[in-house]
Structures are given as C-alpha cells and as structure tokens.
Kinemage of the C-alpha trace (Angstrom):
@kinemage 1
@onewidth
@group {chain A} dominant
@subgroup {mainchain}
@vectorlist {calphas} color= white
{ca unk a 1} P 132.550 180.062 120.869
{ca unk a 2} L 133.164 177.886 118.251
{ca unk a 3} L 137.008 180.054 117.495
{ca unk a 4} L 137.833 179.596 120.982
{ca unk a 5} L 136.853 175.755 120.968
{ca unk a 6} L 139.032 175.117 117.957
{ca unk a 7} L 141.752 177.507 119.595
{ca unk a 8} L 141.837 175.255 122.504
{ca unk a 9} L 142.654 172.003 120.472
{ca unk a 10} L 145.917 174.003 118.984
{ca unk a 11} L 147.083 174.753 122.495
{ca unk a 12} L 147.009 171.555 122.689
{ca unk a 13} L 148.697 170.364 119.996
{ca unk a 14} L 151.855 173.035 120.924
{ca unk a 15} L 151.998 171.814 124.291
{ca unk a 16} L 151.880 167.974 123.118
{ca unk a 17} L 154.412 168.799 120.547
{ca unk a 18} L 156.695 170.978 122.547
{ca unk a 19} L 156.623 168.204 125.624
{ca unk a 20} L 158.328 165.691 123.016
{ca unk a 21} L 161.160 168.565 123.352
{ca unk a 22} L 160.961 168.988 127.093
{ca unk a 23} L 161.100 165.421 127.705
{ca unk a 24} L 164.088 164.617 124.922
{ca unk a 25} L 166.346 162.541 126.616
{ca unk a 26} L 162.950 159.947 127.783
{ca unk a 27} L 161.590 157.393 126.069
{ca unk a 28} L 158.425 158.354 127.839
{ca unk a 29} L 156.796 160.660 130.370
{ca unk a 30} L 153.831 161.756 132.308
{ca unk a 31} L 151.416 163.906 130.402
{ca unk a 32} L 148.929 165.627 132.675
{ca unk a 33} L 145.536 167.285 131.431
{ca unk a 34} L 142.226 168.121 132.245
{ca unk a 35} L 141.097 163.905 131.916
{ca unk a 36} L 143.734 163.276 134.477
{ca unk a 37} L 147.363 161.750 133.696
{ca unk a 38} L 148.697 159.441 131.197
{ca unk a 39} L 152.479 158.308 130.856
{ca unk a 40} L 153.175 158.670 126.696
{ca unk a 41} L 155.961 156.414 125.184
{ca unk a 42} L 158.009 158.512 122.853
{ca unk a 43} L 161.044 156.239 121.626
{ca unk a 44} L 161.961 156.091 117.870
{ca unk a 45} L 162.128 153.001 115.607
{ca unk a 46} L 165.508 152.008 117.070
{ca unk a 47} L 163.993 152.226 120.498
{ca unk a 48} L 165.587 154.658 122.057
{ca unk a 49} L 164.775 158.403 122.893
{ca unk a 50} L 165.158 161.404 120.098
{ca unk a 51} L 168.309 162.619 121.964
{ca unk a 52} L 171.061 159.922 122.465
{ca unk a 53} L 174.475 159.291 121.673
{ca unk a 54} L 173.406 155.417 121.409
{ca unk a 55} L 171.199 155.291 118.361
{ca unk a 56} L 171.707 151.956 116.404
{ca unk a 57} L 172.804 152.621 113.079
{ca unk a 58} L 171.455 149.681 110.081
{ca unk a 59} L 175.282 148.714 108.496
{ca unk a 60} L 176.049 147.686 112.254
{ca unk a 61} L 178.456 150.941 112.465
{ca unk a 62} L 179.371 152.959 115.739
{ca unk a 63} L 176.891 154.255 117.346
{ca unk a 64} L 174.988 157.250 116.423
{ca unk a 65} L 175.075 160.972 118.147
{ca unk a 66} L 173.125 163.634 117.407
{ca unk a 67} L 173.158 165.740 121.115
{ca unk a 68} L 175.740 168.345 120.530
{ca unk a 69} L 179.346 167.609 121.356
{ca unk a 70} L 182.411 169.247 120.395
{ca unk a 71} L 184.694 166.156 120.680
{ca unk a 72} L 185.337 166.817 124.909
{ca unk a 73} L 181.962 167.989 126.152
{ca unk a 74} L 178.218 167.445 125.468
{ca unk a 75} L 174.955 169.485 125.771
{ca unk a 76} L 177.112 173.125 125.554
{ca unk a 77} L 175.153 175.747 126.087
{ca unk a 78} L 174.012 178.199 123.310
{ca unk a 79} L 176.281 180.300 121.825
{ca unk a 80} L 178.897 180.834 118.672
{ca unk a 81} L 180.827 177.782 119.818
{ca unk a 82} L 178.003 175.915 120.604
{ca unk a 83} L 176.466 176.367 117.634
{ca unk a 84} L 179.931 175.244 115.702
{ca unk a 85} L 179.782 172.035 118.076
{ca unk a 86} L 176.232 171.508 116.640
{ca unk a 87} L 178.097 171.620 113.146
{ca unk a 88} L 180.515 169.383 113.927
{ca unk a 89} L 177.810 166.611 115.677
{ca unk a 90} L 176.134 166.989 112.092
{ca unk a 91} L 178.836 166.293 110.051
{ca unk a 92} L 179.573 162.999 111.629
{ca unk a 93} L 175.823 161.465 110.550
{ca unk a 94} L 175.366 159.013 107.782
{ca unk a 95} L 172.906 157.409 106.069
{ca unk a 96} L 171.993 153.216 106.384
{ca unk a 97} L 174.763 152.534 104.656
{ca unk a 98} L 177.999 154.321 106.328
{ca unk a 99} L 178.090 156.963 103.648
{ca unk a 100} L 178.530 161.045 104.930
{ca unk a 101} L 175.155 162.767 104.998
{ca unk a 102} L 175.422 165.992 106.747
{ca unk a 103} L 172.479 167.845 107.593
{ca unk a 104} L 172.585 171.340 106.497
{ca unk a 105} L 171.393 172.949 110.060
{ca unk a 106} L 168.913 176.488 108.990
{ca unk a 107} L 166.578 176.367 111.836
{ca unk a 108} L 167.144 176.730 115.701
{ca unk a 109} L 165.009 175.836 117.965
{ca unk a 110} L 164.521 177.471 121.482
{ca unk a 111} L 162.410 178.837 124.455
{ca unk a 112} L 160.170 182.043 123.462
{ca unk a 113} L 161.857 185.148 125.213
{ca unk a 114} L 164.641 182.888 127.090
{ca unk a 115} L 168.054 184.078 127.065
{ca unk a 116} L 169.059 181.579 124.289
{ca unk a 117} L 166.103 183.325 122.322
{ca unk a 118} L 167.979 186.699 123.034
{ca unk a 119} L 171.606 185.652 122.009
{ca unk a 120} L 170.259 183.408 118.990
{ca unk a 121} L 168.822 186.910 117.968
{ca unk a 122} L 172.126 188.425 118.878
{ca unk a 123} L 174.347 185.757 116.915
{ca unk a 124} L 172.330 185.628 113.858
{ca unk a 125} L 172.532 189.438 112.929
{ca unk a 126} L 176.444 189.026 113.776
{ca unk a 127} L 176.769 186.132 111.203
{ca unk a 128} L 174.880 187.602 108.495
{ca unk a 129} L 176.622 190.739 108.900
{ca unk a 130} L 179.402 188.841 108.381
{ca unk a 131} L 181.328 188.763 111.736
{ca unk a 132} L 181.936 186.442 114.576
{ca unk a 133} L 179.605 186.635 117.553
{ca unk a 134} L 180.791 187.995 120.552
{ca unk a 135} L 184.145 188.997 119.408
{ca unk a 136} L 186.230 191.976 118.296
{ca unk a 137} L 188.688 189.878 115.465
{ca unk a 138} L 188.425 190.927 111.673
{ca unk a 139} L 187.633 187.331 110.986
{ca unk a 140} L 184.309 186.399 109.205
{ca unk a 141} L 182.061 184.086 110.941
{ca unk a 142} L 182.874 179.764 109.774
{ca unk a 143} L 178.518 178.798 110.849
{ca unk a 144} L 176.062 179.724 108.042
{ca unk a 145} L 172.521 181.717 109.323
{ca unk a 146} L 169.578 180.074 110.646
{ca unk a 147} L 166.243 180.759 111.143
{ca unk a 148} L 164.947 181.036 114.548
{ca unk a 149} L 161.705 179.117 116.104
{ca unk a 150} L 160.485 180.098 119.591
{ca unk a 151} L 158.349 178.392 121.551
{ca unk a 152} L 155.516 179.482 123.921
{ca unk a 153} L 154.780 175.899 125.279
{ca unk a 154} L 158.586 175.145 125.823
{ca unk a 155} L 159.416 174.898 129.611
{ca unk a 156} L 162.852 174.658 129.802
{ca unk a 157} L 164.703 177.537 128.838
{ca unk a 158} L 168.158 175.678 128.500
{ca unk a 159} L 167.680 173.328 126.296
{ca unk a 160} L 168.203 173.922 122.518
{ca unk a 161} L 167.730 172.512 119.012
{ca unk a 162} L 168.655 172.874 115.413
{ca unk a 163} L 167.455 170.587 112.227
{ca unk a 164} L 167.800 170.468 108.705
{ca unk a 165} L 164.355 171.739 107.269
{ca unk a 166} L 164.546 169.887 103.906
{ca unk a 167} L 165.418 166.608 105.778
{ca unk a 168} L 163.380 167.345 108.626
{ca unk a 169} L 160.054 168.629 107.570
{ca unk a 170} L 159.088 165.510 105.437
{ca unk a 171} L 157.090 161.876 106.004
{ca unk a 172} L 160.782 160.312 106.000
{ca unk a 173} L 162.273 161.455 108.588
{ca unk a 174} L 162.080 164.127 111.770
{ca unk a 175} L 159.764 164.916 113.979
{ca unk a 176} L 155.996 163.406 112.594
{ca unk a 177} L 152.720 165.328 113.351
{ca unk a 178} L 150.015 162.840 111.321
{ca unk a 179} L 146.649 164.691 111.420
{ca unk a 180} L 143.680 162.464 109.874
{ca unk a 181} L 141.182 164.907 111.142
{ca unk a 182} L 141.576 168.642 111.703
{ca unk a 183} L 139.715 170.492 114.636
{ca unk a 184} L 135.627 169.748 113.851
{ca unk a 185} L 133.340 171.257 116.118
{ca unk a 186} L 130.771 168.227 117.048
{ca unk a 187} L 127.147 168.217 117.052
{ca unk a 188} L 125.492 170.750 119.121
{ca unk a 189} L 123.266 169.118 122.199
{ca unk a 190} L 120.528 170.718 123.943
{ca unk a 191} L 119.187 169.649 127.438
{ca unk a 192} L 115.789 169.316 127.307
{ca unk a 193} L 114.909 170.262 130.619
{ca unk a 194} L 117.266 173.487 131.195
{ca unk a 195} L 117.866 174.572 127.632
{ca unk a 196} L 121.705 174.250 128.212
{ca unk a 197} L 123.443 174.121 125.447
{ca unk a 198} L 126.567 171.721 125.029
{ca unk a 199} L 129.061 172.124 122.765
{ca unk a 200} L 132.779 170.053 121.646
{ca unk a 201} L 135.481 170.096 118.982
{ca unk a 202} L 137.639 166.651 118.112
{ca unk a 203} L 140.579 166.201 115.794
{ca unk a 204} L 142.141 162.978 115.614
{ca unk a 205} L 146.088 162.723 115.274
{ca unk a 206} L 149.332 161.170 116.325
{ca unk a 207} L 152.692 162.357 117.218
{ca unk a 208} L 156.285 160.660 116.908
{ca unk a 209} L 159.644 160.561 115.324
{ca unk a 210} L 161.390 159.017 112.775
{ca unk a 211} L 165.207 159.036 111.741
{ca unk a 212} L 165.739 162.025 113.950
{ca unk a 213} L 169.300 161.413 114.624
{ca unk a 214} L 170.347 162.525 110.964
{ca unk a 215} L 168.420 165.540 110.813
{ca unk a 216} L 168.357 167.375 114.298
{ca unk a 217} L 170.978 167.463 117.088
{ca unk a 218} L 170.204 169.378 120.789
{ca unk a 219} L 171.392 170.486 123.925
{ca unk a 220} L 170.137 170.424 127.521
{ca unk a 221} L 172.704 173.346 127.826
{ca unk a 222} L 174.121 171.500 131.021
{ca unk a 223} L 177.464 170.165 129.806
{ca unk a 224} L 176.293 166.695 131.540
{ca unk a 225} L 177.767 163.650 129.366
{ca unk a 226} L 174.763 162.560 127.153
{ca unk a 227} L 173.646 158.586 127.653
C-alpha cells in the first residue's frame, strides 16, 4: 500500500511536469485532478511563456527566440533539418549582456513511442555512425548526437524539445522542480467504529522556469509563426 501511495505522488509529479511542456506557448492553463480544476500560471521572470520569440532580453537588445526557426519558418517538424534549425535558434542566444552564449543542445525531448520518438531513434544512430539522416550522399552529418528523453505523460505527439544539460539541469537556469519534502506517507487513522483504516502520502514542492530561453528551444511541429 504504502509503494503504491508514494507511486501515485510521482505520477503526479510527471504529469505536472510534462503539462508545463504541453501547455508551452501559455502563460497558464487549466489543470484538472481528482480535487477538481485549477488554472496554474506558468510565465517566466520576464513574464512571458517558456516558448516565445518575444522574451525581453536585460541590455535592452532584440528580442529573444528560442522556438525553432530556420531563418523562414518556425516550429519545423522533427527531423535532420529540423534539428539543424534547432542549432541555428541556439546559436543566436546571449547572455545579459549581448555577448554569444550558445547552448550546446545533447538532449531531445519528445512523446514516448510517437513518431518523433521513432525518427529521433532513427537520426541518432545515423549521426553517430557518421552519416546524414535520411540521405544517400557520402557527406558526414554537420549536428552532434543527443540523448533522447521520452515521455509517458506527454500528450502531444508533435511537439518537440532539446536543452543544454549543463545549462539546463541547474538552480540558474531551465526548467525548476524545488522539492522541500519528498513523498511521506502520513499518520495512519483508524475509525473507531468500523475499524477502517485510512491512509495518505504528502510531498510539498513547486514547479517553474527560469532563463529558459538560453538553454532550451522547441517546436509545436506545425510550421505556424511563433508569437
């Protein structure tokens, strides 16, 4: 009982955590469990939504982008030359002051078992044996590998991700999971009268984002124009 109780707060967590992806392009949306619904704000510190071509940047520069754009089209579907687009959104970020810092872009981020999950699978044995996806010339491939992270809780199967896990993964920047109490089954109560026995796990923690513009860049995989 007291596995599956602490099982239940992780789904949880993955399906709090993979909303944030499924909802991207909001700064807030409807979350709906078992205690009814609740609308969640999810904007940034320049308050705006994780994926936008319109984050602020602190010099007073141009605008920031970080959905994936090749220079004509955003939110390309996955594959070789959307990944290279991804590249190329990267290596236009900067840091507070208007100086290049590229994210180096190792992990991909997708729907469990979608067909992105399939050619990312496909395309990353092509590149690190050296050739381009999808294509019969002698040239090697110009995108580095990445490691692949598929999701259960994602719903939409278009839509996909990649981030730099050294910028990424820390209190500075990225997506921020803050946990100040992991799952702790609570007190068990008996009813006096029937014997039943009650039983409940809490964790306390917080989700958000910070800085995510110069660490990950996505796709809805629609080729709409990105606000």
């Amino acid at each position: 009982m007291s596995k599956e109780l602490k099982a239940s707060i992780a789904r949880v967590k993955e399906r709090l955590c993979a909303e944030r992806l499924d909802n991207i392009t909001s700064t807030s949306y409807t979350h709906y469990g078992q205690g009814g619904q609740r609308v969640i704000t999810i904007t940034g510190g320049d308050g705006l939504q994780a994926l936008t071509s319109s984050h602020t940047r602190e010099d007073g520069g141009s605008n920031m982008n970080n959905g994936v754009y090749d220079g004509t089209t955003y939110n390309l579907p996955f594959d070789y030359s959307g990944v290279k687009a991804a590249y190329r959104t990267a290596g236009l970020m900067v840091d507070p002051r208007g100086n290049p810092r590229v994210p180096d872009l190792n992990v991909l981020v997708c729907k469990k078992n979608s067909s992105i999950h399939f050619k990312a699978k496909e395309t990353k044995k092509a590149i690190e044996s050296g050739r381009i996806p999808e294509s019969n010339d002698n040239d090697g491939a110009g995108v580095n590998s990445f490691d692949i992270v598929d999701l259960e809780y994602l719903q939409n199967s278009a839509q996909w991700y990649m981030f730099d896990s050294k910028k990424a993964l820390t209190d500075e920047e990225g997506f921020q999971f803050v946990e100040s109490q992991p799952a702790m089954l609570d007190p068990v109560n008996v009813v006096y009268k029937t014997k039943e026995i009650q039983t409940s796990v809490t964790s306390i923690f917080d989700l958000g984002f910070n800085d995510v513009t110069r660490s990950w860049v996505g796709s809805l995989g629609t080729k709409a124009v990105l606000a």
